[in-house]
C-alpha positions as CSV (number, residue, x, y, z in Angstrom):
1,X,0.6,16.4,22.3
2,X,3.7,13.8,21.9
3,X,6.2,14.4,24.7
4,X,8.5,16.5,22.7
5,X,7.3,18.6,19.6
6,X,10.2,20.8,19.4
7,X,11.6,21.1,15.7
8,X,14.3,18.8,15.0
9,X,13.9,16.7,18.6
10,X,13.7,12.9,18.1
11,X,10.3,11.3,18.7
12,X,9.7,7.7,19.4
13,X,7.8,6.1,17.0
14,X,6.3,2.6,16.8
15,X,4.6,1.6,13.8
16,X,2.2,-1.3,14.3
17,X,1.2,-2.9,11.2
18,X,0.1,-7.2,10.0
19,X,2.6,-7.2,7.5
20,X,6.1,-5.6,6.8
21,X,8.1,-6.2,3.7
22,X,11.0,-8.5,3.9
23,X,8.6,-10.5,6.6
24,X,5.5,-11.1,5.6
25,X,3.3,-9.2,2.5
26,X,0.4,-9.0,0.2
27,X,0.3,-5.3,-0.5
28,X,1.3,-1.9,-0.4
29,X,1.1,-1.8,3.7
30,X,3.7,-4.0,3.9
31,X,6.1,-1.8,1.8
32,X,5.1,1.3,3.5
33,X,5.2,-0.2,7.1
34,X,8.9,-1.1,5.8
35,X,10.3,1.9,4.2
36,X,8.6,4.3,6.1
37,X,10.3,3.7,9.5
38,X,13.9,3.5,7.9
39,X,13.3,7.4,6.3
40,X,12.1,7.9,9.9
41,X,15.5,6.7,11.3
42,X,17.3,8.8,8.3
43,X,15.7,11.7,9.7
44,X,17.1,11.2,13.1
45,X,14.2,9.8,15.0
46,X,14.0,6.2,16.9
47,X,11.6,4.5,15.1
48,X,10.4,0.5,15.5
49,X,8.3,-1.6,14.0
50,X,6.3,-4.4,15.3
51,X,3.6,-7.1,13.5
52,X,2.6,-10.8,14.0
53,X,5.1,-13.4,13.8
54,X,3.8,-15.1,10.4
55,X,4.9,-18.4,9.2
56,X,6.9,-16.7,6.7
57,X,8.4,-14.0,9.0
58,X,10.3,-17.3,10.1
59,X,12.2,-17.3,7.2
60,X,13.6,-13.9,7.8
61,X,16.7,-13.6,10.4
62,X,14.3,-13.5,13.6
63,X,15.2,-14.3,17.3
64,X,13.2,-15.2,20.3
65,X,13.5,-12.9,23.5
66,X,13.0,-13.7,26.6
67,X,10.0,-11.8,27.3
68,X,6.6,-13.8,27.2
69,X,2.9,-12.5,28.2
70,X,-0.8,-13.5,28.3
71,X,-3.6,-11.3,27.2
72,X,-7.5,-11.7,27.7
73,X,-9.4,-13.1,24.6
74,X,-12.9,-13.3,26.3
75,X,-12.8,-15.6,29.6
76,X,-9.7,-16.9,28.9
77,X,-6.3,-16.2,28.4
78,X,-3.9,-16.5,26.0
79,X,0.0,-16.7,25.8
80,X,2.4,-15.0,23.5
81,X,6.2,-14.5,23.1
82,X,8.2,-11.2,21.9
83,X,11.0,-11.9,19.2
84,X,12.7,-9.6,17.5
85,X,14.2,-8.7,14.6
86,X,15.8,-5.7,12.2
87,X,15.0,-3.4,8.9
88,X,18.2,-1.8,6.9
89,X,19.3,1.0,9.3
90,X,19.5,-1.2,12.6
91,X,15.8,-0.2,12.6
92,X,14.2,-2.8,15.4
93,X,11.2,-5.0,14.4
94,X,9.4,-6.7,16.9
95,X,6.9,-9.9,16.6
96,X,4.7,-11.3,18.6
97,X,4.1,-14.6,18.4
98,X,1.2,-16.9,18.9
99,X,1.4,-19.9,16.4
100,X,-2.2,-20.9,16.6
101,X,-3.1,-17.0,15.0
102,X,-0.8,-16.6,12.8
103,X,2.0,-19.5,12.0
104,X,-0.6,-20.4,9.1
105,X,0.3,-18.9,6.2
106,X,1.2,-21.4,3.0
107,X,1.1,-20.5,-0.3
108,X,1.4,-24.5,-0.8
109,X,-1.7,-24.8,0.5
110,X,-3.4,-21.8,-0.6
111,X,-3.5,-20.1,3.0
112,X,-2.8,-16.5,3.7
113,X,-2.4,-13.9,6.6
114,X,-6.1,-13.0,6.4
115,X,-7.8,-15.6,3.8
116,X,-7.8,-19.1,2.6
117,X,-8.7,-20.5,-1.0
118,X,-11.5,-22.8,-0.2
119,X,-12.9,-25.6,-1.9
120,X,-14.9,-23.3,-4.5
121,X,-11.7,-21.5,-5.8
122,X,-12.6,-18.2,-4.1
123,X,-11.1,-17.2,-1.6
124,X,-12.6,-16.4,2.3
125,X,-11.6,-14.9,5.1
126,X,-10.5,-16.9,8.0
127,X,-13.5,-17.5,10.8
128,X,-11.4,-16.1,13.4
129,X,-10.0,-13.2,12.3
130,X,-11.7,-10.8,15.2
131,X,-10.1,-13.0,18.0
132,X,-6.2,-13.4,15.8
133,X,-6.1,-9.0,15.5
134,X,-7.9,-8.7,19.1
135,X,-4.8,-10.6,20.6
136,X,-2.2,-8.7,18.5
137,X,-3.7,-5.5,19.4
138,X,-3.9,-6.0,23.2
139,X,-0.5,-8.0,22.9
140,X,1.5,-4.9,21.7
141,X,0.6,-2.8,24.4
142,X,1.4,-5.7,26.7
143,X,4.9,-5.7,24.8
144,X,5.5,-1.7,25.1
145,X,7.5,-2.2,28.5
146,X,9.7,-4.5,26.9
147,X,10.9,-2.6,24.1
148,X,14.0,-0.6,23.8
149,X,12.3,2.6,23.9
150,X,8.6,4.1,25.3
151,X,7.1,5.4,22.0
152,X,5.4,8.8,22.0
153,X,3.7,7.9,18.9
154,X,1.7,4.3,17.9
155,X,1.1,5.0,14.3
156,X,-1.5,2.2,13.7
157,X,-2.5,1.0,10.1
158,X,-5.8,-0.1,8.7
159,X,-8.0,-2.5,10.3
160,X,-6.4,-4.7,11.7
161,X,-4.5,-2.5,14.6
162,X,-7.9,-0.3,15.1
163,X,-8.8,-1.8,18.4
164,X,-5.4,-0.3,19.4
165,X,-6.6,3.6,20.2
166,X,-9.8,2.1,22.0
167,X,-7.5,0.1,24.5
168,X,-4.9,2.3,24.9
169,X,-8.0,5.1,25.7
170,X,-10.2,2.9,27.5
171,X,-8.4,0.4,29.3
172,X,-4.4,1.2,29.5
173,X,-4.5,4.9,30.4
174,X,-5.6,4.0,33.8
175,X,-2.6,1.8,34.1
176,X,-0.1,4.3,33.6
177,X,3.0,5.0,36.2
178,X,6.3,5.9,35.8
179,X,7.6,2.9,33.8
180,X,4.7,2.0,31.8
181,X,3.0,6.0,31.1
182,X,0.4,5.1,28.6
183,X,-1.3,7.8,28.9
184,X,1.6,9.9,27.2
185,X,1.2,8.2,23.6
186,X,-0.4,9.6,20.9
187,X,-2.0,7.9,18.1
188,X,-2.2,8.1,14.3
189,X,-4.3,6.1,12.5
190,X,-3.1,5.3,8.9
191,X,-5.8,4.2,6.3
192,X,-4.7,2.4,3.4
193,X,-7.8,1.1,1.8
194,X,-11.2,1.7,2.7
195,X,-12.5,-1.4,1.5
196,X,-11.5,-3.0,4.1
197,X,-13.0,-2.4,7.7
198,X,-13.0,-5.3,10.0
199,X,-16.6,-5.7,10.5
200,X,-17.2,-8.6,12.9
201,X,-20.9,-9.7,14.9
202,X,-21.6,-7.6,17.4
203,X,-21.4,-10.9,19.9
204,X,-17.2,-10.7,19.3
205,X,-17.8,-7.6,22.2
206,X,-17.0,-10.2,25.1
207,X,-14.5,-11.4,23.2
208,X,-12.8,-8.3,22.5
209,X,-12.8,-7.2,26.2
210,X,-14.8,-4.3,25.3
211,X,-17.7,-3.2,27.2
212,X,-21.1,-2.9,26.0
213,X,-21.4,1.1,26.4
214,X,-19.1,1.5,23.5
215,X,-21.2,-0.5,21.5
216,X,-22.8,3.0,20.1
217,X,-23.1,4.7,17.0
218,X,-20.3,7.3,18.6
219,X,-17.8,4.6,19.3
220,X,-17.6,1.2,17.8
221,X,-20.6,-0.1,16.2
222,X,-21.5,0.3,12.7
223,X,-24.6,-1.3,11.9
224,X,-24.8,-3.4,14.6
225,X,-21.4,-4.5,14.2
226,X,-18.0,-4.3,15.8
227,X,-16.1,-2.1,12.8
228,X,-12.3,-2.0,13.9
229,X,-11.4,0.4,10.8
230,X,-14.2,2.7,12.4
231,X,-13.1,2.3,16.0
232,X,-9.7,3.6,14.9
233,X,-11.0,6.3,13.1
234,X,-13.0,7.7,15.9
235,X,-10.8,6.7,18.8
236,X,-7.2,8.0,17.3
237,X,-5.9,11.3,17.5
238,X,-5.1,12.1,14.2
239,X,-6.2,10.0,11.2
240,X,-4.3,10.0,7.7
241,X,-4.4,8.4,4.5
242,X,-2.2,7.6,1.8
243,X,-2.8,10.8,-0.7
244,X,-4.6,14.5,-0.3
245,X,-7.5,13.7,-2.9
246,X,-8.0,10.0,-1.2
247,X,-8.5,11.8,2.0
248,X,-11.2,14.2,0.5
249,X,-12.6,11.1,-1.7
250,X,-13.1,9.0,1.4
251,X,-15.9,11.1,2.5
252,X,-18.2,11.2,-0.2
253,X,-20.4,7.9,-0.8
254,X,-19.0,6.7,-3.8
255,X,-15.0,6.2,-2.0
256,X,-16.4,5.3,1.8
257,X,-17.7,2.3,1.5
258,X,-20.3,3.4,4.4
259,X,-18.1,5.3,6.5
260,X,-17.7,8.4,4.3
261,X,-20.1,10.2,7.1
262,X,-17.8,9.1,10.3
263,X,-14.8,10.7,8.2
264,X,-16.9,13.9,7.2
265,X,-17.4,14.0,11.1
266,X,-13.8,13.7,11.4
267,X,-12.4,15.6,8.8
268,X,-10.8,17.9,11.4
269,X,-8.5,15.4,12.0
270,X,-8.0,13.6,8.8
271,X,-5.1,14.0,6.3
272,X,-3.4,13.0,3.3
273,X,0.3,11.7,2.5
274,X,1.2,10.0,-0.8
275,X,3.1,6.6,-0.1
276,X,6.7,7.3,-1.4
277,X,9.7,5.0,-3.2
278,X,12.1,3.6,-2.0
279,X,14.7,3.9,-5.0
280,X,17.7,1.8,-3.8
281,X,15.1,-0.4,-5.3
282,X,13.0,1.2,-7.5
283,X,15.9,3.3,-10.4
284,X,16.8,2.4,-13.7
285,X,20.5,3.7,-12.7
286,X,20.9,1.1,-10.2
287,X,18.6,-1.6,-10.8
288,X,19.9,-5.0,-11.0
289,X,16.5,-6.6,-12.6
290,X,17.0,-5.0,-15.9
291,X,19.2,-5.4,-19.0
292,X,20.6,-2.2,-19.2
293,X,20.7,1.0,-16.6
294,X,19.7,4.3,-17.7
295,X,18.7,7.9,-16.3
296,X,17.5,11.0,-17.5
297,X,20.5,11.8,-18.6
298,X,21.2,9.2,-21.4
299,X,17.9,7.2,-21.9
300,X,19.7,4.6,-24.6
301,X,19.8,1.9,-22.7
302,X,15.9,1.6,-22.2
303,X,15.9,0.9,-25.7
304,X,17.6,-1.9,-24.7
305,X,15.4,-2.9,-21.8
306,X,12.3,-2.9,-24.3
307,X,13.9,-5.4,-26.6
308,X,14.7,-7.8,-23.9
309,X,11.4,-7.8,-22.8
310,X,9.7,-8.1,-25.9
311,X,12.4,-11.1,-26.4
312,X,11.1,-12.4,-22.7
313,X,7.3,-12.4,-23.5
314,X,7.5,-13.7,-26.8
315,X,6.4,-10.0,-28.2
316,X,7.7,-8.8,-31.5
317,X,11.2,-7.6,-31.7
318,X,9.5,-4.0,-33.4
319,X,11.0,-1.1,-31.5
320,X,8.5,1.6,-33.3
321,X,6.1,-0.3,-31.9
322,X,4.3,1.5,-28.7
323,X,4.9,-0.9,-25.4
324,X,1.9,-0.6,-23.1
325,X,3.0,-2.5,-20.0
326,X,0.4,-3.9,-17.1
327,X,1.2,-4.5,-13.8
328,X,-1.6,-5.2,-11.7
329,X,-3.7,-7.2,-9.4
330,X,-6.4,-8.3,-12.0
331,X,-9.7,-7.2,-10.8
332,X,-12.3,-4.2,-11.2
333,X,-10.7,-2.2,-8.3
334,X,-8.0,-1.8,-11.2
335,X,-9.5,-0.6,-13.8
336,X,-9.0,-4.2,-15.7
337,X,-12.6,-4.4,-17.0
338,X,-11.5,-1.2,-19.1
339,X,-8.0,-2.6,-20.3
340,X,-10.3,-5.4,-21.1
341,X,-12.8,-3.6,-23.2
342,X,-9.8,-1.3,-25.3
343,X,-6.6,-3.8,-25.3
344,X,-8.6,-5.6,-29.3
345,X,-8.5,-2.0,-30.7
346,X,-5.1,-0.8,-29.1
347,X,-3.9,-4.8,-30.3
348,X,-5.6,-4.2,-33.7
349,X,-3.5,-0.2,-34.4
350,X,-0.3,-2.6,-33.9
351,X,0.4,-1.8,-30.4
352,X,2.2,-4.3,-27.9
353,X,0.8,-4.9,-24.4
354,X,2.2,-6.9,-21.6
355,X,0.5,-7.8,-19.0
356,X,1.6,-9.4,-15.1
357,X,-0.3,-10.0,-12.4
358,X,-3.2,-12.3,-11.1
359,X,-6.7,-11.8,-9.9
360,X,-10.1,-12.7,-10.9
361,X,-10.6,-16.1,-12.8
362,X,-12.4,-13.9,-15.5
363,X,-9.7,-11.9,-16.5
364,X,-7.3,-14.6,-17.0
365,X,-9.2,-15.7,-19.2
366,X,-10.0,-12.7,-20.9
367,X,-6.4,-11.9,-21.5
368,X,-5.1,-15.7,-22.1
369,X,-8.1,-15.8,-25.3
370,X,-6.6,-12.3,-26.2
371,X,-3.0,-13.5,-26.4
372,X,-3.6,-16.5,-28.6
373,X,-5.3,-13.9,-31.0
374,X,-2.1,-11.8,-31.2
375,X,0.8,-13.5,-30.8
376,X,3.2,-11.5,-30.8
377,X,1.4,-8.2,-29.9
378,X,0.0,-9.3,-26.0
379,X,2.8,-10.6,-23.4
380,X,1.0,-11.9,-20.3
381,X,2.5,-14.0,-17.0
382,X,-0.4,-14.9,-14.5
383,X,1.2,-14.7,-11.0
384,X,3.4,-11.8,-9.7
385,X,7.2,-12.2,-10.4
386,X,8.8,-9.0,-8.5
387,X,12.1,-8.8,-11.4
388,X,9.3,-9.2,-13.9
389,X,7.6,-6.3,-12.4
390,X,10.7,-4.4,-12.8
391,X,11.4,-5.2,-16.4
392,X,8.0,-4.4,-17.1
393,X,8.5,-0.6,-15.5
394,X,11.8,-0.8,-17.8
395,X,10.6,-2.1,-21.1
396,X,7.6,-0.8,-21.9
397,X,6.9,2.7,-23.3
398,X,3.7,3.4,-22.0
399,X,2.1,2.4,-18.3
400,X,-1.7,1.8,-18.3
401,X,-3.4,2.1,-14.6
402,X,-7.1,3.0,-15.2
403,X,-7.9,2.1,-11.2
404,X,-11.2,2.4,-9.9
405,X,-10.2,4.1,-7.3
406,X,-6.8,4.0,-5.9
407,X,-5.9,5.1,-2.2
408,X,-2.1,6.1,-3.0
409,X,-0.4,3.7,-5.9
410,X,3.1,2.6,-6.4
411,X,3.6,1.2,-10.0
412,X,2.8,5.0,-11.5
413,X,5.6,6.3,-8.9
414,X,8.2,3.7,-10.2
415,X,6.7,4.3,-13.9
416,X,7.7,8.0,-13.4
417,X,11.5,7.2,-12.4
418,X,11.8,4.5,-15.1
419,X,10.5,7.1,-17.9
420,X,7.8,5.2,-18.8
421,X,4.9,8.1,-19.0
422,X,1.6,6.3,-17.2
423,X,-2.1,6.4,-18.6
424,X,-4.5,7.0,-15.0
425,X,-7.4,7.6,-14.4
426,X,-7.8,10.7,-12.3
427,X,-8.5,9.4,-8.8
428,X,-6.9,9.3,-5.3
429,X,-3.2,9.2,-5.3
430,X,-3.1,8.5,-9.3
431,X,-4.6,12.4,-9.4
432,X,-1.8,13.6,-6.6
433,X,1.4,12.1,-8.7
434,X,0.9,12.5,-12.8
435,X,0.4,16.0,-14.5
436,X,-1.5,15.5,-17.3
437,X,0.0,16.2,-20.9
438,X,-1.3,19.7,-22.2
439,X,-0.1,22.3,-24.2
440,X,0.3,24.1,-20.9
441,X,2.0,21.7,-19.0
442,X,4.2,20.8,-21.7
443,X,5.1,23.9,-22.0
444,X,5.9,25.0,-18.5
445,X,8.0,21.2,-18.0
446,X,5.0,20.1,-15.3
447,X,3.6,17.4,-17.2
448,X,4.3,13.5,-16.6
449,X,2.0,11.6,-18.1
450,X,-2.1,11.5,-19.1
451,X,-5.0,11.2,-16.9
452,X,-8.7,10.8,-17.6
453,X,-12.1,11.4,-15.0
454,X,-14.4,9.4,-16.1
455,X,-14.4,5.9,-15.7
456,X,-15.1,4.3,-19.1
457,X,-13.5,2.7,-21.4
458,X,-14.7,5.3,-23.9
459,X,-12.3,7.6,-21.7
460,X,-9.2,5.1,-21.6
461,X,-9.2,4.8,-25.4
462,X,-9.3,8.4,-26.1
463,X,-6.3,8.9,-23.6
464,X,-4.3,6.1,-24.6
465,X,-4.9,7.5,-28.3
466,X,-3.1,10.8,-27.1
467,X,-0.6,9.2,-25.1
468,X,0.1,6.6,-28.6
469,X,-0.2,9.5,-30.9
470,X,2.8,11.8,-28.6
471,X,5.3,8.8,-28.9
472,X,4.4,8.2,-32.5
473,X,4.4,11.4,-33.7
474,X,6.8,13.7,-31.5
475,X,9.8,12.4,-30.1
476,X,11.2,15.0,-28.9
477,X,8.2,16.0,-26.8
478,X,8.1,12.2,-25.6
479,X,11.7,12.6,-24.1
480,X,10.9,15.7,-22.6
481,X,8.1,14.1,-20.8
482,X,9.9,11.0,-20.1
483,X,12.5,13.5,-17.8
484,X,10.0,15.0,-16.2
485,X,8.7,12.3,-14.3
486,X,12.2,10.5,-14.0
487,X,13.6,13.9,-12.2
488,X,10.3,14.5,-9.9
489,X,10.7,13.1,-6.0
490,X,8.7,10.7,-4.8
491,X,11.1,9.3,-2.3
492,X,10.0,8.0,1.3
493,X,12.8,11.1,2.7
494,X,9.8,13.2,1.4
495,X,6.7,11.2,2.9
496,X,8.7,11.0,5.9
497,X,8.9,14.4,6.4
498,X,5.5,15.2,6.1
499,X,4.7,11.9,9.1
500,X,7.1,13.8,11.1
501,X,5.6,16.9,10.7
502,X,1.9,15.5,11.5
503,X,3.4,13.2,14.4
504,X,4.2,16.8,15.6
505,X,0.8,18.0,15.4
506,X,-0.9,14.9,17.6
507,X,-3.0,16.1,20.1
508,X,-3.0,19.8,19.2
């Protein structure tokens, strides 16, 4: 167990994670691996974080330390340097540099922190992204002496830190003494979407530093290759994910992507948190995005947010008419084949839909065609403008997020504050956060928005029909549900809570 569980004690924590917001970010890790460690810190612990030094972490306030290293990538080694850096809170970040891993990024160029847009307009991932994650992984335990304080707990995050448990089991515990006890730190191993494992030719062994025994079914290999997602999952001693249902839909074929039966094994072990807020950012009363701040308590001005952004995207200036707003990464995973398939009837009642985000080439397209058809009724911006997003949240009346499957979700947690009831389909953290409209719910001042199970586009109409038909037809009822989402708490003091509560529990 971590070195001190007593309620209310401090615990060190170190969350390891490829991206952090405010450094480097494609998705919801990096906002999670940067509020979550500041709630942490609220809560009284000593918490740090620590990720790759990207090319655009460089444009953040970082400084070089004095502390360099070499770690083993196959029959060679390879040299890194510590800098460091800070979150709000004084809340130390660390990053490790190595420029030829991971000073590449370039959205000039089309290059990423995992992928590159090659000549085809799709986009791959890089060739060596086993040997870039092997180094960070064996380079943070390198770092661990160097840091201002020995954590009892590595909370590790998705693929690319799940070579982390195996070394620190396998290689590191031996190495323990006074200084450097490695063999006091726990591990929790946070998964944030199973769709992404890590899989790499079972020939990247040598190169890992791993030896061949643990290339088994038990350990490491997953049909005959090395699965860092998988290695973390078996070699961690606790593993979590980012909502109760996602935990319990992970281990059933359809959600675990081939892994749902090394999770079953698990399930002992495995958890659920839902991601949280962080609403210095994320209110209407304090947001600086938005034309005009409002709360539960006196919801005029998101009349006024509505107009503006019908005003911004060229929609209609009709405030009877019902806002749908989109904000989305545009592909399946989303649910965007069935806003695709119901946005021409929901266009044709005389609704309004705006639309921001960027994804597949086909839905672009889709919704470009669609907009010239109604001007005035479909608002869409192809890229992803964060102020945009917020206005979005602000303006429109009614949030559609039909996802696939969705591990935890943000925009139906901001929806919620910014009274802007959300359409979901029923799935992972999406089935965690909204309470369905029914008479019952209603009536007992539970519900929050509408949800659906099965994914069709059969079942997205017929909810977005109730969810139209409430705001048309019963005002009164629509403000009631508008508070009770913009009163619930979904703030990272409560996720953080429940992490410090399962740190707690690590190795029991």
């Amino acid at each position: 167990m971590v070195h001190d569980k007593r309620p209310g004690s401090p615990l060190n924590i170190l969350v390891v994670a490829s991206e952090v917001v405010g450094f480097a970010k494609t998705g919801g890790l990096a906002d999670v691996a940067g509020s979550l460690p500041t709630a942490l810190a609220r809560r009284g612990h000593r918490c740090a974080v620590i990720l790759p030094l990207h090319h655009s972490a460089r444009k953040a306030s970082v400084t070089p330390t004095e502390h360099t290293f070499t770690v083993p990538i196959g029959d060679r080694r390879v040299a890194g340097r510590l800098w460091r850096s800070s979150l709000p809170g004084d809340v130390p970040v660390y990053l490790i540099e190595q420029d030829d891993y991971f000073d590449r990024d370039d959205p000039t160029v089309a290059r990423g922190i995992y992928q590159f847009m090659a000549s085809d307009g799709t986009r791959k991932d890089y060739l060596d992204n086993c040997e870039r994650f092997v180094f960070f992984n064996r380079a943070v335990l390198e770092v661990m002496p160097y840091l201002d304080s020995w954590p009892d707990v590595l909370h590790t995050n998705d693929w690319q830190t799940g070579l982390l448990p195996v070394y620190l089991r396998e290689q590191y515990d031996v190495r323990s003494d006074g200084s450097a006890p490695y063999d006091r730190v726990r591990t929790l191993m946070t998964i944030h979407n199973m769709a992404f494992q890590g899989a790499f030719w079972h020939l990247d062994m040598p190169l890992a530093g791993l030896d061949w025994k643990l290339f088994v079914p038990e350990k490491v290999e997953f049909h005959n290759h090395l699965n860092f997602l998988k290695a973390g999952i078996v070699y961690a001693d606790r593993v979590n994910t980012v909502s109760p249902t996602y935990a319990q839909e992970i281990q059933t074929p359809y959600y675990g992507c081939g892994l749902q039966g090394v999770l079953y094994a698990n399930r002992q072990r495995l958890s659920g948190i839902v991601n949280g807020v962080d609403y210095t950012a994320w209110d209407p009363r304090v947001d600086t995005h938005i034309a005009a701040k409002y709360g539960p308590d006196d919801l005029a001005g998101k009349r006024e947010c509505k107009r503006a952004l019908q005003a911004e995207l060229g929609l209609a200036e009709d405030p009877a008419a019902p806002l749908f707003g989109i904000v989305a990464r545009l592909t399946d995973q989303k649910g965007v084949d069935l806003i695709g398939a119901v946005a021409p009837g929901l266009l044709e009642r005389g609704v309004q839909i705006a639309i921001l985000g960027e994804g597949d080439r086909k839905y672009h397209q889709l919704f470009t065609v669609l907009a010239q058809r109604h001007p005035g009724r479909l608002g869409l911006k192809l890229g992803f403008i964060e102020p945009l997003a917020h206005r979005i949240e602000a303006g429109a009346d009614i949030f559609l997020m039909p996802s696939a499957y969705e591990p935890s979700g943000l925009n139906q947690l901001y929806s919620l504050r910014y009274g802007t009831p959300p359409v979901v389909r029923a799935t992972g953290g999406l089935a965690d956060t909204v309470v369905d409209a029914t008479p019952a719910s209603m009536a007992d001042g539970t519900a929050t928005g509408f949800r659906f199970a099965a994914y069709s586009a059969a079942a997205l109409w017929q909810t977005a029909l109730r969810a139209e038909a409430m705001y048309r037809d019963d005002p009164t009822a629509w403000q009631q549900l508008m508070r009770n989402g913009m009163t619930r708490d979904w703030s990272w003091d409560r996720s953080a809570a429940e992490y410090e509560a399962l740190y707690r529990a690590l190795g029991t």
